[in-house]
FIRO-972574 format. One line per field, with one value per residue: residue number from 0; residue in three letters; x, y, z of N, C-alpha, C in turn. Coordinates in steps of 0.2 Angstrom, whole numbers. Atoms other than C-alpha are relative to their C-alpha. Layout:
// FIRO-972574
pos	[NUM  ...]
code	[ALA  ...]
neast	[X  ...]
nnorth	[Y  ...]
nup	[Z  ...]
caeast	[X  ...]
canorth	[Y  ...]
caup	[Z  ...]
ceast	[X  ...]
cnorth	[Y  ...]
cup	[Z  ...]
This chain:
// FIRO-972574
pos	[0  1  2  3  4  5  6  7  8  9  10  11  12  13  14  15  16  17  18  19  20  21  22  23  24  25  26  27  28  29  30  31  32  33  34  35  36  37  38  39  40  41  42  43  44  45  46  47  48  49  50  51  52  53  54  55  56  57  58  59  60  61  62  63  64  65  66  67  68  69  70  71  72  73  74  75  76  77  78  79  80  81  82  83  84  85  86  87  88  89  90  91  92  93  94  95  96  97  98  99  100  101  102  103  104  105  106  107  108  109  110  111  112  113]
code	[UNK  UNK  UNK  UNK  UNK  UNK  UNK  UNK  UNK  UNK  UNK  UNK  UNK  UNK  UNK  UNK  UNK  UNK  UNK  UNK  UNK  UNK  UNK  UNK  UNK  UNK  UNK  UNK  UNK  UNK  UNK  UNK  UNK  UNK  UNK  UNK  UNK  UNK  UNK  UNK  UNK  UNK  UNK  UNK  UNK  UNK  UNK  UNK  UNK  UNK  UNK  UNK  UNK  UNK  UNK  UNK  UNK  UNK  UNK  UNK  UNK  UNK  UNK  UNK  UNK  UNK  UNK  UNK  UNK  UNK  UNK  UNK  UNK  UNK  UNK  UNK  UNK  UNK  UNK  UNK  UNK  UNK  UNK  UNK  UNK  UNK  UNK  UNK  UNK  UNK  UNK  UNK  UNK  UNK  UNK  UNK  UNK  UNK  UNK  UNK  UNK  UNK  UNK  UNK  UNK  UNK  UNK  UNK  UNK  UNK  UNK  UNK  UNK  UNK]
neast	[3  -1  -3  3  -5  4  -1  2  -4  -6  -1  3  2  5  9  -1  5  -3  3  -4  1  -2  0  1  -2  5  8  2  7  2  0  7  0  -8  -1  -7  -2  -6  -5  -6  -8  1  9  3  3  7  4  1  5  -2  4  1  1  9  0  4  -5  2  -5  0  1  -2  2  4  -2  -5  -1  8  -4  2  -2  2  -2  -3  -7  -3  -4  5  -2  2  0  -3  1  1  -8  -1  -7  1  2  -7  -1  0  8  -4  7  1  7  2  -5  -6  -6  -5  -8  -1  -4  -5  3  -1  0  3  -4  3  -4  4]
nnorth	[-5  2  -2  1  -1  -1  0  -1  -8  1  -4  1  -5  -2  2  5  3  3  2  1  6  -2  7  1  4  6  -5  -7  -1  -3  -6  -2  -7  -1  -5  0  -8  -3  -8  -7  -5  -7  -2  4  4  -2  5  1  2  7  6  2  7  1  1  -8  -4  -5  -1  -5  -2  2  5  0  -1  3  7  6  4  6  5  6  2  7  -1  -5  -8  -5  -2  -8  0  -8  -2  -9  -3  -8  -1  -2  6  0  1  6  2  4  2  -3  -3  -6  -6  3  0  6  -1  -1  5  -4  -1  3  -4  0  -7  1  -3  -4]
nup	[4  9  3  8  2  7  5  9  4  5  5  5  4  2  2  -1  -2  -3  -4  -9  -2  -7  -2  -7  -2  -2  3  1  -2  -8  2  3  7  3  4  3  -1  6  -2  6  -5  -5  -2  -6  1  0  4  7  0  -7  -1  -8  0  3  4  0  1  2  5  -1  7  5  1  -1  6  3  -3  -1  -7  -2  -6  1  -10  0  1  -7  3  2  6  3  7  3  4  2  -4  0  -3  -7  -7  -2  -9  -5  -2  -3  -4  -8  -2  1  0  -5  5  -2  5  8  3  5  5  6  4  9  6  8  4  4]
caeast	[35  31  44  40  52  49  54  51  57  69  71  58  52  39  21  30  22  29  23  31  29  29  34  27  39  23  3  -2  -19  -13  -8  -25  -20  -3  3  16  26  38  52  61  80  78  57  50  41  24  10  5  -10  -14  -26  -36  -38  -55  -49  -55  -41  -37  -26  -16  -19  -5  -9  -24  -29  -12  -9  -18  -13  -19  -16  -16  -17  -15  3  8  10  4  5  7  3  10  4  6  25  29  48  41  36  56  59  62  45  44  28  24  7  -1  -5  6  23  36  54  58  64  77  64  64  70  59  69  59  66  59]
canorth	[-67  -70  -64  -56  -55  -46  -50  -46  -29  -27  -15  -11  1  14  9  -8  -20  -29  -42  -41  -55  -52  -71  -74  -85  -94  -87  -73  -76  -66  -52  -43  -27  -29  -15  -13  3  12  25  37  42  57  54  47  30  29  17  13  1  -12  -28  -32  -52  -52  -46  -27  -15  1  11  26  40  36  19  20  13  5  -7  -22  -30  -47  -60  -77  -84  -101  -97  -85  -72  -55  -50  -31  -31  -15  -8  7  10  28  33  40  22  22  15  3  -8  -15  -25  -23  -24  -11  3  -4  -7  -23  -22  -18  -31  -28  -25  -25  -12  -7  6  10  18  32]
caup	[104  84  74  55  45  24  8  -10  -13  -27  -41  -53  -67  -65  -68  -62  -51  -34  -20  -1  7  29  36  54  64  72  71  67  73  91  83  80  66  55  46  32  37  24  29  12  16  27  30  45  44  39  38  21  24  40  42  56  60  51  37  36  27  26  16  18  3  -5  -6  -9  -26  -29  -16  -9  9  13  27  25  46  41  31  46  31  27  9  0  -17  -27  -43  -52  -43  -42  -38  -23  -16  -16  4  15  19  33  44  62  72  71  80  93  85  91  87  69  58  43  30  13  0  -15  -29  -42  -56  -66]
ceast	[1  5  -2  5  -1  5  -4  1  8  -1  -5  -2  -7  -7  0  -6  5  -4  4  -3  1  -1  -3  5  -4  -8  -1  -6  -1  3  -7  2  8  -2  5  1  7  3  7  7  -5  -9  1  -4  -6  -5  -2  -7  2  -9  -4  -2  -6  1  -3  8  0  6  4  -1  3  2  -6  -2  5  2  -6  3  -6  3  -3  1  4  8  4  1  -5  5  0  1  1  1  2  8  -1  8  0  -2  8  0  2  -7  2  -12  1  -10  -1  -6  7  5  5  6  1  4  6  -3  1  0  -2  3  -5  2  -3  2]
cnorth	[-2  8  1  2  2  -2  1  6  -2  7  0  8  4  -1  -8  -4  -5  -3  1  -5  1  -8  1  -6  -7  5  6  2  5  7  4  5  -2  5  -3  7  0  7  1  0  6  3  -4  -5  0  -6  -1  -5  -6  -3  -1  -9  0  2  7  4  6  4  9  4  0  -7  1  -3  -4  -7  -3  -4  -5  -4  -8  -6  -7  -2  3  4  6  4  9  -1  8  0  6  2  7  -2  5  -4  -1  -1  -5  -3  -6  -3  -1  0  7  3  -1  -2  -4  3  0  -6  5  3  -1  6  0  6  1  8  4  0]
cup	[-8  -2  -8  -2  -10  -5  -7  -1  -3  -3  -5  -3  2  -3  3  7  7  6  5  2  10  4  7  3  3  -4  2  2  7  -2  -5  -6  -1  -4  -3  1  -9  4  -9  2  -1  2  6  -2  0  -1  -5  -1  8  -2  5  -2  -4  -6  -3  0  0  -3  2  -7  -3  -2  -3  -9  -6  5  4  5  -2  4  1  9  -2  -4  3  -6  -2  -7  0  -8  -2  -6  -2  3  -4  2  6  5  2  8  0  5  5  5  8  2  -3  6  4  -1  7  -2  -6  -3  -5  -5  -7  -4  -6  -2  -4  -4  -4  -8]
C-alpha cells in the first residue's frame, strides 16, 4: 500500500504564506481523490480541500480562497499551497485519500502566529 508522508509545516506570521508538501512512497495514480485533512487541539479532523486524479479540486469554506491543492502523479506528490494564514489554520495537516481514509500518517504542524 503507498505510503504518504507531509511536510512543510512550521511557524509563520499572520497573513503569512506556506507550502505542505504529501510524498507518496510509490504512485499516486491508484489512488483516485486525495485530500489534505487538518485537526485543531480539542476539534475533530476536517477536510480542508481534495483532488481527484484528473485534476478537479474542491475546497472546504474555509479554504476557499486561500489555499490551492495540486498533485503532480509523476512526482508521487500532492501539494497545499496556503495563503492569507489566519491563527485559526493553527493544526496539524495531514493527507489521506479521500473520502475513504488509510491509516494516518504523522503529519505536519502549521502555528501561525497572530
Amino acid at each position: 500500500q503507498v505510503q504518504l508522508v507531509e511536510s512543510g509545516g512550521g511557524l509563520v506570521q499572520a497573513g503569512g504564506s506556506l507550502r505542505l508538501s504529501c510524498a507518496a512512497s510509490g504512485s499516486i495514480s491508484s489512488i483516485a481523490d486525495i485530500g489534505w485533512y487538518r485537526q485543531a487541539p480539542g476539534k475533530q479532523r476536517e477536510v480542508v480541500a481534495f483532488i481527484t486524479r484528473s485534476g478537479r479540486t474542491n475546497y472546504a469554506d474555509a479554504a476557499k480562497g486561500r489555499y490551492t491543492i495540486s498533485r503532480d502523479n509523476a512526482k508521487y506528490t500532492v501539494y497545499l499551497q496556503m495563503n492569507s494564514l489566519k491563527p485559526e489554520d493553527t493544526a496539524v495537516y495531514y493527507c489521506n485519500a479521500f473520502p475513504t481514509v488509510r491509516s494516518w500518517g504523522q503529519g505536519t504542524q502549521v502555528t501561525v502566529s497572530s
